[in-house]
FISE-782325 format. One line per field, with one value per atom (N, C-alpha, C, O, CB): residue number from 1; atom name; residue in three letters; x, y, z. Coordinates in Angstrom, 2 decimals, decimal comma, always signed. Glycine has a CB too. Layout:
<atoms>
nr = (NUM; ...)
atom = (CA; ...)
rest = (Ala; ...)
X = (X; ...)
Y = (Y; ...)
Z = (Z; ...)
</atoms>
This chain:
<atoms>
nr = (1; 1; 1; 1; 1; 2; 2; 2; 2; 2; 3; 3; 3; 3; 3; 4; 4; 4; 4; 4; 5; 5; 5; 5; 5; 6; 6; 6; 6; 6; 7; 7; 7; 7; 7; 8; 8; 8; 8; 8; 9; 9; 9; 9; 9; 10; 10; 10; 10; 10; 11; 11; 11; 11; 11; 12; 12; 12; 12; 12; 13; 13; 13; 13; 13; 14; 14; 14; 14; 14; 15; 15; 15; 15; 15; 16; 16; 16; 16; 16; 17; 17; 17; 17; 17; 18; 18; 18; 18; 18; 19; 19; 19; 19; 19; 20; 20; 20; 20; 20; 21; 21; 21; 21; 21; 22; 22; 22; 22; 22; 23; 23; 23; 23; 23; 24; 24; 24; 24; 24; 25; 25; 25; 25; 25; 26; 26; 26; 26; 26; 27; 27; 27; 27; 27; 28; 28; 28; 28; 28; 29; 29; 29; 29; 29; 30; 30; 30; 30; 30; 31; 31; 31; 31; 31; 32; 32; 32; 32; 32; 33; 33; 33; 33; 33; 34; 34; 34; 34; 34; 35; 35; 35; 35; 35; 36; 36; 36; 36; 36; 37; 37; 37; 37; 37; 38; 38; 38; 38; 38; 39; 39; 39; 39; 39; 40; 40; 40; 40; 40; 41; 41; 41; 41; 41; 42; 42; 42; 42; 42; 43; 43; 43; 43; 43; 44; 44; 44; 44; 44; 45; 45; 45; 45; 45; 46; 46; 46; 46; 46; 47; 47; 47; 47; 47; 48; 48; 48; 48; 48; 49; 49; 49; 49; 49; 50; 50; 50; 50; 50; 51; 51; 51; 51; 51; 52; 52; 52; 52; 52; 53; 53; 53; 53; 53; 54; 54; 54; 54; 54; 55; 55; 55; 55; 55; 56; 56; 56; 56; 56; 57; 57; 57; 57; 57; 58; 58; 58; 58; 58; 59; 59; 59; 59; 59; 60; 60; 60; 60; 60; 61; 61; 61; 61; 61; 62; 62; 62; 62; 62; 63; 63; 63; 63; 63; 64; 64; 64; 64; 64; 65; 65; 65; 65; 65; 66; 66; 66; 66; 66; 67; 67; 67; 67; 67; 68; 68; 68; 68; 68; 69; 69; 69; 69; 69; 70; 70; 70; 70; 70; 71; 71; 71; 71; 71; 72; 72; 72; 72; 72; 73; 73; 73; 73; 73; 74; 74; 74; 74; 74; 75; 75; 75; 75; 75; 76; 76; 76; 76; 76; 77; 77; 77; 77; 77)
atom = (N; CA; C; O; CB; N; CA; C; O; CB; N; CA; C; O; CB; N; CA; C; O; CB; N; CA; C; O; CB; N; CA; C; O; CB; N; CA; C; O; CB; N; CA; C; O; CB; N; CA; C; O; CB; N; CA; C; O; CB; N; CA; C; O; CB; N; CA; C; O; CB; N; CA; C; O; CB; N; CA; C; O; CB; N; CA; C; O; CB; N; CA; C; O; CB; N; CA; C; O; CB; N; CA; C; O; CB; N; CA; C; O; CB; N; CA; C; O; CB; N; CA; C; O; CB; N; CA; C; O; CB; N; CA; C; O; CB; N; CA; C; O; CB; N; CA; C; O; CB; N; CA; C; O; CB; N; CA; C; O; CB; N; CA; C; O; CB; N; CA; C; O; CB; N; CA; C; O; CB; N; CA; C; O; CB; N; CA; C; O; CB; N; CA; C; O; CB; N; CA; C; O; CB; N; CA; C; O; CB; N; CA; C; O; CB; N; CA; C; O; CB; N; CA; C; O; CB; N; CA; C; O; CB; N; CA; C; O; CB; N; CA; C; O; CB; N; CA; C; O; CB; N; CA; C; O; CB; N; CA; C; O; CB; N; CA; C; O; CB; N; CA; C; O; CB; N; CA; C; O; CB; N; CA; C; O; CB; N; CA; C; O; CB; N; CA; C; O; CB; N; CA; C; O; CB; N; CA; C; O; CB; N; CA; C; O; CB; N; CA; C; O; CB; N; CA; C; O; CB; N; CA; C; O; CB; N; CA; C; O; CB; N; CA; C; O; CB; N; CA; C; O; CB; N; CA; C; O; CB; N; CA; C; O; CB; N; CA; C; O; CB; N; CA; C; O; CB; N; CA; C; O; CB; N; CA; C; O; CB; N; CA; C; O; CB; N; CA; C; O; CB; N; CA; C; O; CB; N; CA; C; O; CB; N; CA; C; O; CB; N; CA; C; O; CB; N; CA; C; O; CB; N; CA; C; O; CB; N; CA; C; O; CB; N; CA; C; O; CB; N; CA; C; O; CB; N; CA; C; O; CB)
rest = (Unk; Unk; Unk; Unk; Unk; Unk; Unk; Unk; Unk; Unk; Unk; Unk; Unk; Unk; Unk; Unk; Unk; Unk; Unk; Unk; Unk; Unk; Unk; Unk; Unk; Unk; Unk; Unk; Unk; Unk; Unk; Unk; Unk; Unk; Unk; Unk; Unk; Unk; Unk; Unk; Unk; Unk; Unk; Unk; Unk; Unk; Unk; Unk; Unk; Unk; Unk; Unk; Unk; Unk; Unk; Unk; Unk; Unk; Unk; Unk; Unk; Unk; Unk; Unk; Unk; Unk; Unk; Unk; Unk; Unk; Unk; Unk; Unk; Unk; Unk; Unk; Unk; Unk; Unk; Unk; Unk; Unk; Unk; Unk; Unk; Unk; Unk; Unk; Unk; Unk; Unk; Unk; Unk; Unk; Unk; Unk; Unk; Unk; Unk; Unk; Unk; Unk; Unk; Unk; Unk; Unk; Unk; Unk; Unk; Unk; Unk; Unk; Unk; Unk; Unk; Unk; Unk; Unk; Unk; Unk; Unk; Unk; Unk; Unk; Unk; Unk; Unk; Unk; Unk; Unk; Unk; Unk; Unk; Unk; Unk; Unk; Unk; Unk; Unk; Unk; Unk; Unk; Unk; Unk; Unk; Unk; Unk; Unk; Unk; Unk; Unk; Unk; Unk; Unk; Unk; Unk; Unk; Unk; Unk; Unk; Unk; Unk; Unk; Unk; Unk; Unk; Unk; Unk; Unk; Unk; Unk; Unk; Unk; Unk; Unk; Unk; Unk; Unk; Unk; Unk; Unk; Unk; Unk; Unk; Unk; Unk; Unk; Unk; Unk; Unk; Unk; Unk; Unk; Unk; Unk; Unk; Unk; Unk; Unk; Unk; Unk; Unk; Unk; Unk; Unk; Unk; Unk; Unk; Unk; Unk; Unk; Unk; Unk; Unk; Unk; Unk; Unk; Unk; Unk; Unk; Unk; Unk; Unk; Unk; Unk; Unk; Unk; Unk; Unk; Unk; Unk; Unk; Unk; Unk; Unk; Unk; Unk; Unk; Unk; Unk; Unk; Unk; Unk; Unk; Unk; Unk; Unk; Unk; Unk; Unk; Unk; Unk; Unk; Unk; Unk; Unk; Unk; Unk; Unk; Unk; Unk; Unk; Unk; Unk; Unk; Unk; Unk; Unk; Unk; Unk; Unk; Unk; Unk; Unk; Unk; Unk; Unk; Unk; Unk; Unk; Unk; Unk; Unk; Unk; Unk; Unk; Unk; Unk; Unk; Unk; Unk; Unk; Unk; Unk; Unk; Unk; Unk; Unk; Unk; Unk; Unk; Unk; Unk; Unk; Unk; Unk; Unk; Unk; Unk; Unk; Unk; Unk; Unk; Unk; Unk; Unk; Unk; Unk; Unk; Unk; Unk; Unk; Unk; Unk; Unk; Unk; Unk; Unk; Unk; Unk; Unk; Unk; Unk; Unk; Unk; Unk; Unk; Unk; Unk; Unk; Unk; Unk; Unk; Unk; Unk; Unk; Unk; Unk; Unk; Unk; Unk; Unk; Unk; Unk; Unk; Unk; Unk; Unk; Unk; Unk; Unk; Unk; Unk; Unk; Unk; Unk; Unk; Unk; Unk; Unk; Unk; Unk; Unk; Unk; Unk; Unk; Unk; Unk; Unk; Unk; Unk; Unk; Unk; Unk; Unk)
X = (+30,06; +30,03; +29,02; +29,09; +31,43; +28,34; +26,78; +27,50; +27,93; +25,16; +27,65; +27,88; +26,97; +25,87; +28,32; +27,83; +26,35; +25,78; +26,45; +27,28; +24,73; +24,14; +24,99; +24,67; +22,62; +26,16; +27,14; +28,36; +28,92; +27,63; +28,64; +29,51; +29,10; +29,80; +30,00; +27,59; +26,70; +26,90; +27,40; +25,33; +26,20; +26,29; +27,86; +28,12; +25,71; +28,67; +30,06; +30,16; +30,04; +31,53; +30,34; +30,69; +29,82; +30,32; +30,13; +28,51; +27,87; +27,71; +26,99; +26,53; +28,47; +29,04; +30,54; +30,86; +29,25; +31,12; +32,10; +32,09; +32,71; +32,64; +31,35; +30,52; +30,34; +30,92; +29,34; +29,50; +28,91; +29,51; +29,46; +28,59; +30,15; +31,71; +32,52; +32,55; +33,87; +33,06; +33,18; +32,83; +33,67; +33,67; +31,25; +30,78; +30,13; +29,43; +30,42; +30,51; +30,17; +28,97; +28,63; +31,19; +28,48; +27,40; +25,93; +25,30; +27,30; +25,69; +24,42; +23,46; +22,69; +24,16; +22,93; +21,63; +21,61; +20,51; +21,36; +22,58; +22,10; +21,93; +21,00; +24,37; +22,69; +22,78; +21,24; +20,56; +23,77; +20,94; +19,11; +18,24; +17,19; +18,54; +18,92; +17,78; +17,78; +16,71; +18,31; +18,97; +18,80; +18,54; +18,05; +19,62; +18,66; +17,75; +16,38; +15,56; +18,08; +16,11; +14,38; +13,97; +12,82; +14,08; +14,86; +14,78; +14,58; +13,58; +15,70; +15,44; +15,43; +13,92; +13,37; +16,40; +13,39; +12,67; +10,95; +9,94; +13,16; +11,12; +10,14; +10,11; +9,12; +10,29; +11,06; +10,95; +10,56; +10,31; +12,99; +10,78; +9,82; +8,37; +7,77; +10,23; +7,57; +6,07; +5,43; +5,42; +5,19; +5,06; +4,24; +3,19; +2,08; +3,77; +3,54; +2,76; +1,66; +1,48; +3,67; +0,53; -0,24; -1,48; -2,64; +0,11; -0,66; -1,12; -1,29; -2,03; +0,13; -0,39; -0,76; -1,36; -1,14; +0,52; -2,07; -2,95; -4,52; -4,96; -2,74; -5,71; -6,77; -7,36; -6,85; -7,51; -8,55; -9,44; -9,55; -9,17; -10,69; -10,07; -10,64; -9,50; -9,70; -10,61; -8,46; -6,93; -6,99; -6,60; -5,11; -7,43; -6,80; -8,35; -8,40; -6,22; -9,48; -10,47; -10,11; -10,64; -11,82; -9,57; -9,00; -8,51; -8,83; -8,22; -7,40; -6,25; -7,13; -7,09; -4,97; -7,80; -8,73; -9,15; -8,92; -9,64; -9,95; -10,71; -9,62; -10,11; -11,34; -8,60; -7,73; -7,18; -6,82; -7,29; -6,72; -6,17; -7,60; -7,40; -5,66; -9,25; -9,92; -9,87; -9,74; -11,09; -10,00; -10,38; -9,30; -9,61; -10,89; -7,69; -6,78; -6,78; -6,51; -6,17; -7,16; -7,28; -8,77; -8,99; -7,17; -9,58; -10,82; -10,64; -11,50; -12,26; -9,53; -9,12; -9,81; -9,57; -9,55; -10,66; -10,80; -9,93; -9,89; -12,25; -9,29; -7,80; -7,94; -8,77; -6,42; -7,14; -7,00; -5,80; -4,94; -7,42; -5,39; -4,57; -3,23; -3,57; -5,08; -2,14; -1,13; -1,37; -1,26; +0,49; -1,62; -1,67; -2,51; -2,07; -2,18; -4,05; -5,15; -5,00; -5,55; -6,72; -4,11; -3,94; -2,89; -2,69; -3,73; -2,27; -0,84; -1,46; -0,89; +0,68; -3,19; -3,56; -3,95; -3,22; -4,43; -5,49; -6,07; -4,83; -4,89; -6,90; -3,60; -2,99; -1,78; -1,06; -2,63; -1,34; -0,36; +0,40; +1,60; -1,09; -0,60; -0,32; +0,20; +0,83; -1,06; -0,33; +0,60; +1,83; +2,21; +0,05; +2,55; +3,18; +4,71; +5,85; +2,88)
Y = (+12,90; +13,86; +13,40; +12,25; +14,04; +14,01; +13,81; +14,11; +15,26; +15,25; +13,29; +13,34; +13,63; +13,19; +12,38; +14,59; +15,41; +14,03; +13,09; +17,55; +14,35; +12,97; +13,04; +12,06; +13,07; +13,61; +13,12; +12,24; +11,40; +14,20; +12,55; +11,36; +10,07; +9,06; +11,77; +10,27; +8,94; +8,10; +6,98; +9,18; +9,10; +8,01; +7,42; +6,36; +8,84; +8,30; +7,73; +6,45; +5,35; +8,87; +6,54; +5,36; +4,21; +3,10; +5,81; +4,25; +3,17; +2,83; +2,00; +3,36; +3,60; +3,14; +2,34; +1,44; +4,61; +2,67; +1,92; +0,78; -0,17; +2,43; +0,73; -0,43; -1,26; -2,33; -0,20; -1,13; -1,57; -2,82; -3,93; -0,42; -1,28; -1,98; -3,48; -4,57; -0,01; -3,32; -4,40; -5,26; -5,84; -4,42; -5,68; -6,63; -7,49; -7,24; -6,46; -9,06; -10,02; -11,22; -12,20; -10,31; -10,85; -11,43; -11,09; -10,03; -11,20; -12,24; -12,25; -12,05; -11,56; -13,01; -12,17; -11,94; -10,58; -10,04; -12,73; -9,95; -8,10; -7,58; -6,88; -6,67; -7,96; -7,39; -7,26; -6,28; -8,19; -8,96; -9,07; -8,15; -7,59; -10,52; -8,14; -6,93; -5,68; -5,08; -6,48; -5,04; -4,04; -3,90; -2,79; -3,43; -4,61; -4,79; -4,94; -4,39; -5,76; -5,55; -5,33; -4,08; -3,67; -6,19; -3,44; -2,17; -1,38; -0,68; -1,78; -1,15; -0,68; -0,57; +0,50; -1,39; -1,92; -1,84; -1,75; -2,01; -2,19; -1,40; -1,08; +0,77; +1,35; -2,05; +1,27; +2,71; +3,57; +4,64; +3,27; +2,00; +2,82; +2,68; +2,77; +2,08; +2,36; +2,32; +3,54; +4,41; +1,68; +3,67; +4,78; +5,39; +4,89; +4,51; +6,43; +7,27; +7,78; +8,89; +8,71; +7,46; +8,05; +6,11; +5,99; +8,95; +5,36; +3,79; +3,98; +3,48; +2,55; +4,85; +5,06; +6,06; +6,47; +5,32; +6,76; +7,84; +7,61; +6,87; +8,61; +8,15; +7,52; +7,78; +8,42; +7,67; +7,25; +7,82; +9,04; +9,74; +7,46; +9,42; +11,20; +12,18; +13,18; +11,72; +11,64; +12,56; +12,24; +13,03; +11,92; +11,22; +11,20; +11,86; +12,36; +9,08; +11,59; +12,46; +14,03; +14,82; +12,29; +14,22; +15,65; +16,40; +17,51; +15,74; +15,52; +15,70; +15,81; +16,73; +14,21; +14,60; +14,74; +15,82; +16,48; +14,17; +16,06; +17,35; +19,02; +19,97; +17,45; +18,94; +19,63; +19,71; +20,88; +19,79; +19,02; +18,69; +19,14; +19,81; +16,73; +18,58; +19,11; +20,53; +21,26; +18,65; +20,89; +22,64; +23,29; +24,25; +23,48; +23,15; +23,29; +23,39; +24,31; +22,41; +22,17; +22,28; +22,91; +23,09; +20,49; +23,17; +23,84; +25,48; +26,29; +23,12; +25,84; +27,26; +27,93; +29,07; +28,09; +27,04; +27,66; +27,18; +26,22; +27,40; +28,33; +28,60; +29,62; +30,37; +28,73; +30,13; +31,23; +31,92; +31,24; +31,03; +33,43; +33,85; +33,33; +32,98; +34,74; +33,25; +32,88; +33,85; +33,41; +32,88; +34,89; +35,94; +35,40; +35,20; +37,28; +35,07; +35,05; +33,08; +32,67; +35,53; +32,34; +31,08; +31,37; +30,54; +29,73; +32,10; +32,54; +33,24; +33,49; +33,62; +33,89; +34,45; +33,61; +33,17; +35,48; +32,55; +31,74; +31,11; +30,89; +30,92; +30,81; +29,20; +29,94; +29,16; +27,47; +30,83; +31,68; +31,30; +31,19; +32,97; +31,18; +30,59; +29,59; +29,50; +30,49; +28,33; +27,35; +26,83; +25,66; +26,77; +28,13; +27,33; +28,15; +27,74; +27,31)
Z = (+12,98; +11,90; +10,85; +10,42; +11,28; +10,52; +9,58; +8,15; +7,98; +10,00; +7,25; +5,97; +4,89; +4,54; +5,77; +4,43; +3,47; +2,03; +1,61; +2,25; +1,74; +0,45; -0,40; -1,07; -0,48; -1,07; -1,98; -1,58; -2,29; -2,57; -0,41; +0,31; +0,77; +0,86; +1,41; +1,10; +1,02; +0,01; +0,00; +0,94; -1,32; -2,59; -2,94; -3,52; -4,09; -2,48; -3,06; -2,15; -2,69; -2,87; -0,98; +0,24; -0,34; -0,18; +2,08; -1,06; -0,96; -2,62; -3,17; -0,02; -3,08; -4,52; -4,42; -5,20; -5,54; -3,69; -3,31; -2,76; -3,23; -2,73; -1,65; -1,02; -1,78; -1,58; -0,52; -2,92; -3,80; -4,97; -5,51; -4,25; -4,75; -6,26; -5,34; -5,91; -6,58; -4,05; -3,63; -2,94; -2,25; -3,49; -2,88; -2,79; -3,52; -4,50; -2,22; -2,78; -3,20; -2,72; -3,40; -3,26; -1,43; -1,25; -2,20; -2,24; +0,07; -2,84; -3,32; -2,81; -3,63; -3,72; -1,67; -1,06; -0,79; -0,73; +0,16; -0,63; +0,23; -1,79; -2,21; +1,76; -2,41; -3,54; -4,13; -4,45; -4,39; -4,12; -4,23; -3,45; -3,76; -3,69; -2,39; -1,38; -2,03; -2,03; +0,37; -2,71; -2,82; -4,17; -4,35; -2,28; -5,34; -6,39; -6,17; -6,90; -7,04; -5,35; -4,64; -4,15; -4,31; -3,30; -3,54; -3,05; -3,90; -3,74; -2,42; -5,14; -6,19; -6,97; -7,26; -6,77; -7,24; -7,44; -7,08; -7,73; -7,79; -6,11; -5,41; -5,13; -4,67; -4,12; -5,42; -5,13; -7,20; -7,76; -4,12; -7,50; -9,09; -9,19; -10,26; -10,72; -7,59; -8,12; -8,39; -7,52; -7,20; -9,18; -9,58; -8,92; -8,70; -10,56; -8,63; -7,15; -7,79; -7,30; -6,27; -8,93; -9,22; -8,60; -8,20; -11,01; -8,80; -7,47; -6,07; -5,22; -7,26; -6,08; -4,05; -3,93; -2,79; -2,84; -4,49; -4,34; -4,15; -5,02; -5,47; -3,03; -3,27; -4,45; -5,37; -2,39; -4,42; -5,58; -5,64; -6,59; -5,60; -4,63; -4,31; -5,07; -5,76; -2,21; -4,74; -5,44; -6,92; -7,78; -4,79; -7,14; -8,70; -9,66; -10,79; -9,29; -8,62; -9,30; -9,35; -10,14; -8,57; -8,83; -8,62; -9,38; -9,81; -7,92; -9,58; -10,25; -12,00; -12,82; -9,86; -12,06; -13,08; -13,43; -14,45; -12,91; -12,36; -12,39; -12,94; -13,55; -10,57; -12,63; -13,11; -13,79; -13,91; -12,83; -14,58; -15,97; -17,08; -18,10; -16,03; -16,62; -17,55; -17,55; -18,53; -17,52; -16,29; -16,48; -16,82; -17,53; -15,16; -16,57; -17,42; -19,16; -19,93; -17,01; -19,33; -21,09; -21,38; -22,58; -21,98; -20,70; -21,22; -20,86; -21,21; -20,45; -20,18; -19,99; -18,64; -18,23; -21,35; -18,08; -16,55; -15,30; -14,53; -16,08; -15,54; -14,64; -14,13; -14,64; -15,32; -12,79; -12,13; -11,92; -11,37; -11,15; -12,30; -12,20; -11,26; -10,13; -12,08; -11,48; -10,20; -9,26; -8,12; -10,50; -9,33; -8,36; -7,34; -6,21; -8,88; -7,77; -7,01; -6,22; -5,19; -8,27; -7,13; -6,24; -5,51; -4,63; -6,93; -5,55; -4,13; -3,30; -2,23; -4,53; -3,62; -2,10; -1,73; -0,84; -1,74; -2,06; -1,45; -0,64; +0,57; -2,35; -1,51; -0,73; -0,37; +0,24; -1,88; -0,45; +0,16; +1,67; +1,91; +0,28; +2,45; +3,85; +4,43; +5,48; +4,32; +3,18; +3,01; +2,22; +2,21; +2,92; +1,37; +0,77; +1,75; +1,57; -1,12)
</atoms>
């Protein structure tokens, strides 16, 4: 039986609450902290020039209707 993600977090909050080995605890404080790297680091260059590139033409007001970016990209979303 496949348990939906709120019974997950409970079981492994519980889990949690009673354990006492130090080393898995460290793993998962490591774990922890490794899922806060900041995904604008794992992105190449090319993306974050991009992204650049969009944020200027955003604040300089060359933007395109939502209408006309839901046709171009329509297909994919």
């Amino acid at each position: 039986m496949d348990m939906d993600i709120q019974d997950k977090k409970i079981e492994l909050i519980q889990w949690l609450s009673t354990l006492d080995d130090k080393s898995i605890i460290e793993k998962i404080m490591k774990l922890r902290e490794s899922e806060k790297v900041d995904w604008w680091e794992n992105i190449s260059n090319q993306e974050k020039k991009s992204i650049e590139q969009g944020m200027e033409d955003a604040a300089s007001g060359r933007m395109k209707p939502h209408s006309e970016a839901k046709k171009l990209y329509g297909k994919w979303l």
